[in-house]
C-alpha positions in Angstrom: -13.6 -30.7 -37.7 -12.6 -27.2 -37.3 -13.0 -25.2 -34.4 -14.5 -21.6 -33.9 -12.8 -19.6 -31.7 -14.7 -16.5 -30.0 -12.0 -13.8 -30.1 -14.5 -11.2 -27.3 -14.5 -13.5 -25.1 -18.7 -13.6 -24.9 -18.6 -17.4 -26.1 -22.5 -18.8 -24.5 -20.6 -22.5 -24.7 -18.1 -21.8 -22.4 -18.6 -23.7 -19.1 -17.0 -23.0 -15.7 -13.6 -23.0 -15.6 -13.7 -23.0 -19.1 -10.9 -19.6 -20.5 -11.4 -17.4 -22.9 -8.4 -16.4 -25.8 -8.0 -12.7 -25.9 -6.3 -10.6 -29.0 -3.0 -9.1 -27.7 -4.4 -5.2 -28.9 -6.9 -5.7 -26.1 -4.9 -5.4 -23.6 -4.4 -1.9 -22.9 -2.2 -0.1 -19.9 -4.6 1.7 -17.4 -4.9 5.1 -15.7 -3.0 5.9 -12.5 -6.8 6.5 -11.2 -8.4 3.1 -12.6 -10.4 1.3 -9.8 -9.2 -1.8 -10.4 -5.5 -0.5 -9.2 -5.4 -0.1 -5.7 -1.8 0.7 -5.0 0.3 2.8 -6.5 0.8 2.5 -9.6 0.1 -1.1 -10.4 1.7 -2.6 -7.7 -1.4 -4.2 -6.3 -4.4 -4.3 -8.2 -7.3 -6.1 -8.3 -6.9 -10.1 -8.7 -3.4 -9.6 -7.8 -1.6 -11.7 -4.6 1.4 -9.8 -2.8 3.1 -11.2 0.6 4.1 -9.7 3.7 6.8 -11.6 5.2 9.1 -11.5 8.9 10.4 -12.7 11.9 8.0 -14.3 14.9 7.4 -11.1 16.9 8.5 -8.3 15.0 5.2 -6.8 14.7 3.6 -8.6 10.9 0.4 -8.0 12.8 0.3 -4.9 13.8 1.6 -3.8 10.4 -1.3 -5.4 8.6 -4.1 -3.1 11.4 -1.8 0.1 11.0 -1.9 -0.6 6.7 -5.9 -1.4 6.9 -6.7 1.2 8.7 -4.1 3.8 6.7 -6.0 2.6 3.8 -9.5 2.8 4.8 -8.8 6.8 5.3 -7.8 6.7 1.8 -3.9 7.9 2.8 -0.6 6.3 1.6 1.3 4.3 4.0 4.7 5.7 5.1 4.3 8.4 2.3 3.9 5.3 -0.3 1.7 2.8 -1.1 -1.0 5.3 -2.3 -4.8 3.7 -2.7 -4.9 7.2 -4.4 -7.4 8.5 -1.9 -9.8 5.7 -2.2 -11.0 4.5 0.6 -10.3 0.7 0.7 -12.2 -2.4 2.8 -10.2 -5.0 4.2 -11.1 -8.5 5.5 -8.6 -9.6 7.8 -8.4 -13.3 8.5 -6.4 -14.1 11.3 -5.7 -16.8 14.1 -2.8 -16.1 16.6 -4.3 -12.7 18.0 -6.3 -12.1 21.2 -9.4 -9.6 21.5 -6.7 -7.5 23.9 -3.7 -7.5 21.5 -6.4 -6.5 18.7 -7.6 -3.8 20.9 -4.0 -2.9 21.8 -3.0 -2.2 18.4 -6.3 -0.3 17.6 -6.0 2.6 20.3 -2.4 3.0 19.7 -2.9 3.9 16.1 -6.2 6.0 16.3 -4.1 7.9 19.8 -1.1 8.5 17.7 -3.2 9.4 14.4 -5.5 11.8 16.9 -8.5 10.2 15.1 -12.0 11.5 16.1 -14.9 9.4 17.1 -16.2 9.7 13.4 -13.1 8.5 11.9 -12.8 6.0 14.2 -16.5 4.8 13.0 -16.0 5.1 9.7 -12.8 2.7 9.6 -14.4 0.6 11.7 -16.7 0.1 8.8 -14.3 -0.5 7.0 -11.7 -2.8 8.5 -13.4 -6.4 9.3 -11.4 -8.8 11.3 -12.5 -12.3 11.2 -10.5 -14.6 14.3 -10.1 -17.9 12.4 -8.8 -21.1 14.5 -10.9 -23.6 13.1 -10.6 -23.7 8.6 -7.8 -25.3 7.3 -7.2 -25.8 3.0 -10.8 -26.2 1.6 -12.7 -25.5 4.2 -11.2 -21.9 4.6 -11.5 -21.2 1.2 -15.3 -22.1 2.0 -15.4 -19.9 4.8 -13.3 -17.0 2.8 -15.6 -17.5 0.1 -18.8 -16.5 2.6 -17.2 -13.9 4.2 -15.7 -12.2 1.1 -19.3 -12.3 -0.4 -21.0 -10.4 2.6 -18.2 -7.8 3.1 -17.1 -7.5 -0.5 -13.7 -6.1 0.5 -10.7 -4.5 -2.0 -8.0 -6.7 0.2 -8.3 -9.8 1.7 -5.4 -10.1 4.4 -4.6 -13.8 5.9 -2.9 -13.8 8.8 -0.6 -15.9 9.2 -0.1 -18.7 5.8 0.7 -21.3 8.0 -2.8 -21.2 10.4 -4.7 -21.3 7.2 -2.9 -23.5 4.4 -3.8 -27.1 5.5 -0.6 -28.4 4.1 3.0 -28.7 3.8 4.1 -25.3 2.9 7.6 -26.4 1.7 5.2 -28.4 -0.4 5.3 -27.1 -4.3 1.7 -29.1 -4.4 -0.1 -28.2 -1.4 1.4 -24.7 -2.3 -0.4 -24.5 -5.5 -3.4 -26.1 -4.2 -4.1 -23.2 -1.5 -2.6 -20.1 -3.4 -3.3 -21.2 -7.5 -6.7 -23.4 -7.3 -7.9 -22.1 -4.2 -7.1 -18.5 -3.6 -6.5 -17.4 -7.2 -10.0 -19.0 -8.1 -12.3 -17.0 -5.6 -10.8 -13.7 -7.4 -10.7 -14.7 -10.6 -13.1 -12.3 -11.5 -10.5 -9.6 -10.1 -12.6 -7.9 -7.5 -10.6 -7.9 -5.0 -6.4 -8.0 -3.8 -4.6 -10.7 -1.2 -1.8 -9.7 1.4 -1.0 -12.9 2.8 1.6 -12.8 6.3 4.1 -15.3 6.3 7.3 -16.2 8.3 11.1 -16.1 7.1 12.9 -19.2 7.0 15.2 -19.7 9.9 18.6 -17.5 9.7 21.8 -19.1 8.2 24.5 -20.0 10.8 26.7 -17.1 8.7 25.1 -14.2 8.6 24.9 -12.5 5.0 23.0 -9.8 4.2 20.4 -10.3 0.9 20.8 -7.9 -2.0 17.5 -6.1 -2.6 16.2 -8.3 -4.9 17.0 -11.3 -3.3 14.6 -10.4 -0.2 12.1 -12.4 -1.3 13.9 -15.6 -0.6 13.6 -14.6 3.2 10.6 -17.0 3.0 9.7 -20.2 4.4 8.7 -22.8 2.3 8.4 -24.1 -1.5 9.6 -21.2 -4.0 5.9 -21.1 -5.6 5.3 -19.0 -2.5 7.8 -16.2 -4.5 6.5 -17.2 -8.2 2.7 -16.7 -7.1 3.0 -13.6 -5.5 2.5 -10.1 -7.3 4.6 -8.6 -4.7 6.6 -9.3 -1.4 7.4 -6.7 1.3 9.5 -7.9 3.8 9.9 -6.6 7.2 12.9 -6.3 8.4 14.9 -5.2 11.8 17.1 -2.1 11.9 20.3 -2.2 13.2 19.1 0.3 16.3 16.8 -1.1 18.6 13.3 -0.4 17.6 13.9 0.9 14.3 12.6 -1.2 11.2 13.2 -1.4 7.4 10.0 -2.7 5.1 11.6 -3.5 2.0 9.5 -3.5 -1.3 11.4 -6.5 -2.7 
């Protein structure tokens, strides 16, 4: 028998899971000052997955508090990366940080930003940090799912991949399991972004340096990590001490 197919997407048979076919004149390209962008222009929006990937110890963490609290006041980081002046929430899952290397981090950005006590109160509304050393694969996604629904953030950071993916992350399966069933489902309604920090693979015996758009190999693990991601900044060391280059790969 032939089959109707609803074209606006308001089909009342549809079950969960269940997609939708769209016309391709529906899709439209968007304002620079559309909500559902929230940097730049397009380069993370809503629904969207980007990766922030490095070396152990060259500072992926302290990165992620100085871009969540950039953000929350609405400002572009390093000149780019614009939430064009909306303020944005993070949720910040992460496991290998102490209350003391938090706290660290958090007076050395609001002393060199010369924040006042109200600023100061008003990103700590909204910046949420969650210290995560129990959920692993489902059950974090459990946990994400609770936390995401009382603090209803615009990025969800996870910090690192590795603490949280309860799998083989050179994997393709367990990959896909965490980042396209799991993650990709609890924002399939697009409310909100993912910044996931990850480590590089270990350095080749001969040392070559990557072309621009071949950064995003830097990563450890199965090449879905690269396919599923909307974006990939990687942080990388200068060649004088104490210097750093984040390359928007």
């Amino acid at each position: 028998p032939a089959t109707e197919i609803d074209l606006d997407g308001d089909d009342p048979t549809l079950k969960p899971g269940q997609l939708f076919a769209r016309p391709l004149t529906d899709f439209n390209l968007l304002a620079r000052d559309d909500p559902s962008i929230l940097l730049g222009n397009r380069y993370l929006s809503r629904g969207d997955g980007a990766i922030l990937c490095s070396t152990s110890g060259m500072g992926k963490s302290s990165l992620t508090i100085q871009a969540a609290v950039t953000w929350a006041r609405g400002l572009p980081l390093f000149g780019g990366l614009d939430p064009h002046g909306r303020k944005l929430r993070s949720l910040i899952f992460q496991s290998e940080d102490s209350d003391g290397d938090v706290a660290e981090v958090r007076h050395s950005i609001f002393h060199a930003e010369k924040m006042d006590a109200a600023e100061q109160a008003e990103v700590g509304e909204r910046v949420k940090i969650v210290t995560d050393r129990i959920h692993r694969g489902v059950s974090f996604h459990a946990e994400l799912k609770r936390q995401v629904d009382l603090h209803k953030p615009d990025i969800v950071w996870i910090n690192p991949l590795l603490a949280f993916i309860g799998g083989d992350v050179n994997d393709a399966e367990a990959a896909d399991n965490f980042l396209r069933e799991g993650l990709n489902k609890l924002t399939e309604t697009a409310r909100f972004a993912y910044i996931i920090v990850h480590h590089t693979s270990k350095p080749p015996k001969e040392k070559t340096d990557r072309k621009w758009n071949e950064v995003m190999y830097d990563m450890a693990g199965s090449a879905d990590l690269t396919n599923w991601a909307r974006a990939i900044i990687s942080l990388r060391a200068a060649e004088k001490e104490g210097q750093f280059n984040l390359v928007l790969a």
